[in-house]
Structure formats: C-alpha cells, structure tokens
C-alpha positions, 0 to 999 in steps of 0.5 A: 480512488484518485487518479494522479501522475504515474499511479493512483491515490486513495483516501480511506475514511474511518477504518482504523482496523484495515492492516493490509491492502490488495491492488489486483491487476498490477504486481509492479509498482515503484513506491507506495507511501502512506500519509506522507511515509514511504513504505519500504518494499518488503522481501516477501510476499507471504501475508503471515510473515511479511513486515510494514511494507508492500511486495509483489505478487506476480502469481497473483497479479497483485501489489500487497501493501501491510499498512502501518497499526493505527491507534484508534484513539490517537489517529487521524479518521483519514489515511491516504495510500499513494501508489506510484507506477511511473518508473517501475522496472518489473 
C-alpha cells in the first residue's frame, strides 16, 4: 500500500486470479482506477451481480472493487489499483 494525495495506491504482484478487492473502513471514495483505467462505479453492491466497477457499501463500511479478468498468459505480472478519496461527496 502506497499512500499518496487524496487516497492510497496498491501495486499487487502475480496474482492473476484476484477478481474483486475490499477496502474496509471507508465506503466513499471518488474514483478508483486500475492500471491507468478508471473504473465506473457500479450501481450495486451485491458480489453475484455486480459488473467491472467498484460501489459502495455503507452497511458494511467498505468500497468493493470488481476488477477487470486478466489472462495470465498475455498480462503484465504487475496490477496497480489506485483509490482516490479527495473529492468524494458520500
């Protein structure tokens, strides 16, 4: 995890099956974009049904992020997962 300004930043190494990220503490945030893409913020926050995106969950105090598929065989080893909480509104 790297702190930067207005959220936090991860660079995750060799884990090509990782789909869906949770970051507990927190249920607002403004954008998160992984490897350059920002991802749209989805309307759900139900694991079964929710698309590439991130939502929500204030319940659960959390920010659920489904992460693009990645083929092993073509990716980079590397993803990074930027999360950006200086303008959020929630």
């Amino acid at each position: 995890v790297q702190t930067r300004t207005g959220g936090f930043g991860w660079v995750i190494e060799n884990l090509p099956e990782m789909s869906y990220l949770l970051v507990y503490g927190t249920a607002s945030a403004s954008s998160v974009t992984v490897d350059g893409t920002v991802l749209p913020r989805a309307t759900t926050a139900n694991l079964e049904s929710m698309p590439i995106g991130w939502a929500a969950d204030s319940a659960g105090n959390r920010l659920l992020i489904h992460l693009p598929s990645r083929q092993t065989e073509h990716s980079q080893p590397i993803m990074e997962i930027a999360i950006d909480f200086s303008t959020s509104k929630e």
